[in-house]
MARFIDO-638946 format. One record per residue (C-alpha): residue number from 1; chain; x, y negated, z negated; residue in one letter. Coordinates in Angstrom, 2 decimals. Layout:
# residues N
SITE:NUM:A:X:Y:Z:A
...
//
This chain:
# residues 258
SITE:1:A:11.09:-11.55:5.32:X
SITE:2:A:9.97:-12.99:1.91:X
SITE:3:A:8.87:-10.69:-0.80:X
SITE:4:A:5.26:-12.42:-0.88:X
SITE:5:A:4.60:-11.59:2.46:X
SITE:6:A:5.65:-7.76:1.24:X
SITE:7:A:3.09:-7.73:-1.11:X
SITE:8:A:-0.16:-10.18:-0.07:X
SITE:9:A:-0.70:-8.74:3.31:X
SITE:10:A:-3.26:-7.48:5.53:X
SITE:11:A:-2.73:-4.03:7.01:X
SITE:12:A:-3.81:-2.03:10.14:X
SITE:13:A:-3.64:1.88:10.57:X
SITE:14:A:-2.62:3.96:13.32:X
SITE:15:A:-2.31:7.98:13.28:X
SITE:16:A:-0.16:9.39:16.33:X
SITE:17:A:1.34:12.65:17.03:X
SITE:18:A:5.18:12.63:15.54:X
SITE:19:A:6.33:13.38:18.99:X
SITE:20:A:5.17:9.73:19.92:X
SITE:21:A:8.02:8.20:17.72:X
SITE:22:A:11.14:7.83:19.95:X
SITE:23:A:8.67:5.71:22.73:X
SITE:24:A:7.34:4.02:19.96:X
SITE:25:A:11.09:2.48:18.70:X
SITE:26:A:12.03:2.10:22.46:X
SITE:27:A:9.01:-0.11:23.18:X
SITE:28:A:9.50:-1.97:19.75:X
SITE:29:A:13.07:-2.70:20.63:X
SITE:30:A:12.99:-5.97:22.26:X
SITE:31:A:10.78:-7.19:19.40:X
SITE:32:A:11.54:-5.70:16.34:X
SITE:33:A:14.57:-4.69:13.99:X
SITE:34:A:15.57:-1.27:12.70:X
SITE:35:A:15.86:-1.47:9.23:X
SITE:36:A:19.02:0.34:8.04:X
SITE:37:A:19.98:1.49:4.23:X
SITE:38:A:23.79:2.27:4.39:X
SITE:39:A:23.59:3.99:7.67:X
SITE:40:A:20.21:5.62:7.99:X
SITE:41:A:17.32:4.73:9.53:X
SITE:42:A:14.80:6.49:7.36:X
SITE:43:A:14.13:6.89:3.97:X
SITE:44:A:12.76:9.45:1.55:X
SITE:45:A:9.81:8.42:-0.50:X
SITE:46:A:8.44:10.29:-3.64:X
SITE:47:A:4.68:9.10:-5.07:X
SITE:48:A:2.92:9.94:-8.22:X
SITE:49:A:-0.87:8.97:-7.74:X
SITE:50:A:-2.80:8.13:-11.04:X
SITE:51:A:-6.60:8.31:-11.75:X
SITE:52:A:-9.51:6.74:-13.42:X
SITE:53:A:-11.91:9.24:-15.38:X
SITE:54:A:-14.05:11.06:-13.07:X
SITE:55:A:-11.43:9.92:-10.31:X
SITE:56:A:-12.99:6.33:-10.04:X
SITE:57:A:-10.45:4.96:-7.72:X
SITE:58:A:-11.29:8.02:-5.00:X
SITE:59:A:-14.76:7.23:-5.35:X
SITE:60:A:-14.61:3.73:-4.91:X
SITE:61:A:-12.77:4.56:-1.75:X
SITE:62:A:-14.94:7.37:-0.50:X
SITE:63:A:-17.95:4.53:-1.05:X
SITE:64:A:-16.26:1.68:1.07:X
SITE:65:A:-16.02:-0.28:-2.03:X
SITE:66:A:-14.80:-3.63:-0.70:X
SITE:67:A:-12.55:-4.21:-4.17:X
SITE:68:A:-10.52:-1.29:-5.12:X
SITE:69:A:-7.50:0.06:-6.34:X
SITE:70:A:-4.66:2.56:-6.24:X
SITE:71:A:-2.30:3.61:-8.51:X
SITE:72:A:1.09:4.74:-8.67:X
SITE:73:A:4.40:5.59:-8.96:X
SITE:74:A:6.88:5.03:-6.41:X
SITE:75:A:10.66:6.03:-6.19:X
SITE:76:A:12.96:4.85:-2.95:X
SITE:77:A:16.20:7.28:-2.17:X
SITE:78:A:17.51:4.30:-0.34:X
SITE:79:A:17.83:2.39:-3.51:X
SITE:80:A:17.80:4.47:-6.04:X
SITE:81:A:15.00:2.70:-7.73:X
SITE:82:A:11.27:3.85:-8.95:X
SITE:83:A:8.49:1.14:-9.19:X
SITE:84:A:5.16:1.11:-10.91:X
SITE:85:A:2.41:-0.36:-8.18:X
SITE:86:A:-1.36:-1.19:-8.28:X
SITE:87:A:-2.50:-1.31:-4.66:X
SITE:88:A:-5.52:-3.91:-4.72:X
SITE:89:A:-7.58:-3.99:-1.89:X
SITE:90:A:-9.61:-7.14:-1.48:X
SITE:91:A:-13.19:-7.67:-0.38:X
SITE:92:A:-11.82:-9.75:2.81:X
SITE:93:A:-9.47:-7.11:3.88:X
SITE:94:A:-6.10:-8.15:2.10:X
SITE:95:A:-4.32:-6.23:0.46:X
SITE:96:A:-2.20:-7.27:-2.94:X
SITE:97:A:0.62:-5.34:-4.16:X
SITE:98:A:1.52:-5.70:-7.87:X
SITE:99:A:4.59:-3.56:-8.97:X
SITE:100:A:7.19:-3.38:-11.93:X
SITE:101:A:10.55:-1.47:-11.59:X
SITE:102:A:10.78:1.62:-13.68:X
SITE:103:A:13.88:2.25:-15.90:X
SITE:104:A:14.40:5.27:-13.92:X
SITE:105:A:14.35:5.97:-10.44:X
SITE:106:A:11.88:8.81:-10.43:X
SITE:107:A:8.21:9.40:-10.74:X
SITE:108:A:7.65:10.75:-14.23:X
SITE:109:A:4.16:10.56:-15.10:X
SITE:110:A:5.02:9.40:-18.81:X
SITE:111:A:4.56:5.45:-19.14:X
SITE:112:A:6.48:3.09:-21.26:X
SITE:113:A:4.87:0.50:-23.29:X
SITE:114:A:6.56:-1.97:-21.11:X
SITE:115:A:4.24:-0.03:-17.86:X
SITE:116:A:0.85:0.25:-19.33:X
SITE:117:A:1.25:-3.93:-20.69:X
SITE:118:A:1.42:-4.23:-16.86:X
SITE:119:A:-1.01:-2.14:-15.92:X
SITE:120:A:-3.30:-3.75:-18.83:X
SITE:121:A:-2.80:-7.21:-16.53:X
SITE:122:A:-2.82:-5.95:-12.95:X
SITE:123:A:-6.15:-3.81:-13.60:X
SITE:124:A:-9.65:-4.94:-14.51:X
SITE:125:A:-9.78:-2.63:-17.22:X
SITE:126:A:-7.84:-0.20:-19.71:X
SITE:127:A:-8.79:2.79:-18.77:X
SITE:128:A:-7.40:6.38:-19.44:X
SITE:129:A:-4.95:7.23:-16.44:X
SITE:130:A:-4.32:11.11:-15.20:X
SITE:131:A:-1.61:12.47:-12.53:X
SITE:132:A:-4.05:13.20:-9.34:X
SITE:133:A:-1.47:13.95:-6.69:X
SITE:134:A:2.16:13.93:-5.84:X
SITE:135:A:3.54:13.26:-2.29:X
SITE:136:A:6.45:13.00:-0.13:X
SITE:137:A:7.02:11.53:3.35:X
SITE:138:A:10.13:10.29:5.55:X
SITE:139:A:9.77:6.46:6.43:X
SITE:140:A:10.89:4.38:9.19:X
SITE:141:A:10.71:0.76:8.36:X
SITE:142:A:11.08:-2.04:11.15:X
SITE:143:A:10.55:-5.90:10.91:X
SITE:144:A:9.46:-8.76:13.03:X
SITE:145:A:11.18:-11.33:11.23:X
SITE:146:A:10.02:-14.16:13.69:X
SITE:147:A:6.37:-13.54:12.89:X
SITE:148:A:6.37:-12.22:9.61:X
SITE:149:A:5.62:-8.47:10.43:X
SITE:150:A:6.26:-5.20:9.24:X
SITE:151:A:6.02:-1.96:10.91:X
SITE:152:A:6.48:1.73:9.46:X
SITE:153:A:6.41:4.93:10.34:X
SITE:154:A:5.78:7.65:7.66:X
SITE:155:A:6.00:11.21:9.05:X
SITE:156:A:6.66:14.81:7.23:X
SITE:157:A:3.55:13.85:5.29:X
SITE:158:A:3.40:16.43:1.79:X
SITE:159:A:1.00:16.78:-0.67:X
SITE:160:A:-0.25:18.63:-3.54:X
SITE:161:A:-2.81:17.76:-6.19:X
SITE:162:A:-3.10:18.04:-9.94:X
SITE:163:A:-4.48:21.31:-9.47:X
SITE:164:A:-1.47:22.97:-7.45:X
SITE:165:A:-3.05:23.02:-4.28:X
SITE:166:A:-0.67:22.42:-1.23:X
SITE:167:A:-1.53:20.50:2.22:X
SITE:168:A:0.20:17.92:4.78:X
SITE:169:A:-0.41:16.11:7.64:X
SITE:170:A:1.08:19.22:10.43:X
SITE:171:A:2.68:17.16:13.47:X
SITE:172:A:0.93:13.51:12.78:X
SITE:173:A:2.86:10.32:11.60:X
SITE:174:A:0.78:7.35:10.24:X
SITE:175:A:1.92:3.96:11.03:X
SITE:176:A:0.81:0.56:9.08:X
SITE:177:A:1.44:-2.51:10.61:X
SITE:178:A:1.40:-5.36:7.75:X
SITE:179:A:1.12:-9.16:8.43:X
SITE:180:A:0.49:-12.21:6.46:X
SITE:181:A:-2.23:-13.06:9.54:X
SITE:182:A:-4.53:-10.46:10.74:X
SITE:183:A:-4.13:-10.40:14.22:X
SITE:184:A:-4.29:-7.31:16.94:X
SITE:185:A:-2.07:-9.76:19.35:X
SITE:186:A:1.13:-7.58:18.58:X
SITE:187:A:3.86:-5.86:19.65:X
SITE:188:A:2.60:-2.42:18.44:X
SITE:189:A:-0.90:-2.56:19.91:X
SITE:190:A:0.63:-3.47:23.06:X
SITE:191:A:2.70:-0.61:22.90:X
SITE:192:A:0.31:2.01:21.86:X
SITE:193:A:-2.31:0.43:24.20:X
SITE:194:A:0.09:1.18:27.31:X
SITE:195:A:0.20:4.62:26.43:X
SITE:196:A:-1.73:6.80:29.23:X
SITE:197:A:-5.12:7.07:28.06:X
SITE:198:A:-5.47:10.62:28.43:X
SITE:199:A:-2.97:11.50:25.72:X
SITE:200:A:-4.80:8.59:23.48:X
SITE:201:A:-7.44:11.41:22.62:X
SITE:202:A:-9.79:10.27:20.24:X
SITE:203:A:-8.19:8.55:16.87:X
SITE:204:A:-4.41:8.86:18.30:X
SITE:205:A:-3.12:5.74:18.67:X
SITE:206:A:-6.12:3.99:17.97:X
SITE:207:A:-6.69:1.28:14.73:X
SITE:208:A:-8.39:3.75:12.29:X
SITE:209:A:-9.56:4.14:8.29:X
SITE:210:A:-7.11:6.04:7.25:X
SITE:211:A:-5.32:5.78:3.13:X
SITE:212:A:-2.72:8.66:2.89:X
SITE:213:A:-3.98:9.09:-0.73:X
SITE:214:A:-7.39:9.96:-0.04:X
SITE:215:A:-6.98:11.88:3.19:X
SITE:216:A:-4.83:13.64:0.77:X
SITE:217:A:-7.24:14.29:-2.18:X
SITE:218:A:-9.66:15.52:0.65:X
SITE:219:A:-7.23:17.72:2.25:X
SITE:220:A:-6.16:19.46:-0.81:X
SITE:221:A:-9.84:19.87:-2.49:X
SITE:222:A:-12.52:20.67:0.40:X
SITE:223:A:-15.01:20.76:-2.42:X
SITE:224:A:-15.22:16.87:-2.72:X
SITE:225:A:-17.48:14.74:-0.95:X
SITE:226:A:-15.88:13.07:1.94:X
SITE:227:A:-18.85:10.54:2.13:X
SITE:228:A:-17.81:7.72:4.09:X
SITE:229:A:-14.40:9.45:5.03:X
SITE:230:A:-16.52:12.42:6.75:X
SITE:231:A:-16.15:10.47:9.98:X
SITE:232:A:-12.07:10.10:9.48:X
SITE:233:A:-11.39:13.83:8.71:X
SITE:234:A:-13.56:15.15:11.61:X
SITE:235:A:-11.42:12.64:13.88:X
SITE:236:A:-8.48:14.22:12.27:X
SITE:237:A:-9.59:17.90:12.89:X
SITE:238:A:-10.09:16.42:16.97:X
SITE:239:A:-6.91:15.66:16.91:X
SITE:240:A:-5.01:17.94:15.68:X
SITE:241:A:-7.71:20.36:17.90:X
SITE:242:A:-6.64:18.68:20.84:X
SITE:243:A:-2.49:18.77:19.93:X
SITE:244:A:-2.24:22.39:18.99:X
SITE:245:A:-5.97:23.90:20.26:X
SITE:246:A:-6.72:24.57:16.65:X
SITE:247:A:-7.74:22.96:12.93:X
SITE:248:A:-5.95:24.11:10.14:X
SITE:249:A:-7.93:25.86:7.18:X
SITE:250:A:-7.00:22.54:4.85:X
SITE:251:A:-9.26:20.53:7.35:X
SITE:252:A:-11.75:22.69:8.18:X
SITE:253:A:-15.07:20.50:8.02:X
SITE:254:A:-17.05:21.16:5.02:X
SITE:255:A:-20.89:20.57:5.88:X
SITE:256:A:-21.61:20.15:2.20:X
SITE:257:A:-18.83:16.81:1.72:X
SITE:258:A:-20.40:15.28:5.08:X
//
């Protein structure tokens, strides 16, 4: 699979319970490939989030904005290597990933002159960046190399934001599924769509709104207006209701963000 079609893509989102995962590979098998890193079948990522001032690219998310942006830091135990990406969501639905290696493998806030020349050309403006959130999650990667797909599995979703405050995504995985074509003709939704329907309660399994980063930012801060994510968390808080009979106090519904 080319590195272009890595980083101009379109991509669809799926949150399922992590106990879905082994049915999901099994019913992938026949069309897709395990990706393996000496061995393993997972990887480790680490992710350092940056902001605007007054946390412009949240708000541009939590508005629908059809042209916006995410920024961060990215480091990959498989290969030992960190990246600098810009995330750049376009008003037809693509989305372009710019990136630069980092001379370290890790996620240290401080930027070299070499990062911020890139981020001067990759964003539409030079303006002050701040650490907004950290987080971790386990990947599974897998690859339709005959049409150009990517499927992966992130799961053992952690967070915490600038201000030390702790969440994560309990027993729920989020998949992306990124093509060069948008197209719901696939492998995956056949899969997911063949699961019985009364275990496909609500958003599980279902193509969803859903960015890890501002689920994230939500979770760890109920004080900020979910606007148009009000709809997302709520399915969220159905789900997990419906997996464990209960919501967690980091997504109880705050009437005042609705």
């Amino acid at each position: 699979m080319s590195e272009l079609a890595l980083l101009r893509r379109f991509d669809s989102k799926f949150v399922v319970p992590e106990s879905w995962i082994p049915q999901i590979l099994s019913g992938l098998q026949g069309s897709c490939s395990l990706l393996e890193v000496e061995g393993q079948t997972s990887t480790q990522y680490e992710n350092l989030y940056f902001e605007w001032p007054e946390d412009g690219c949240l708000v541009d998310h939590l508005r629908g904005k059809g042209h916006r942006y995410k920024i961060r830091a990215r480091s990959y135990s498989s290969s030992g290597m960190a990246f600098l990406e810009v995330k750049e969501r376009m008003h037809n639905g693509r989305t372009l990933k710019h990136r630069v290696q980092r001379a370290e493998a890790s996620v240290d806030p401080v930027l070299s002159a070499a990062e911020r020349a890139f981020l001067k050309g990759a964003l539409p403006h030079d303006r002050t960046l701040t650490p907004a959130l950290t987080s971790s999650f386990e990947r599974i990667t897998l690859a339709d190399f005959k049409r150009g797909e990517r499927v992966t599995i992130d799961r053992l979703l952690k967070f915490e934001d600038a201000a030390g405050r702790l969440s994560d995504m309990d027993s729920l995985a989020v998949i992306e599924l990124k093509q060069p074509r948008k197209t719901r003709n696939t492998p995956l939704h056949d899969v997911l769509k063949s699961w019985p329907s009364q275990e496909r309660h609500g958003i599980l399994g279902r193509s969803t709104r859903v960015s890890k980063y501002t689920i994230a930012r939500l979770m760890c801060d109920p004080d900020l207006r979910r606007r148009t994510y009000g709809t997302t968390l709520r399915d969220l808080e159905l789900a997990l209701r419906y997996l464990h009979r209960s919501i967690p106090p980091n997504l109880k519904h705050n009437n005042n963000g609705a």
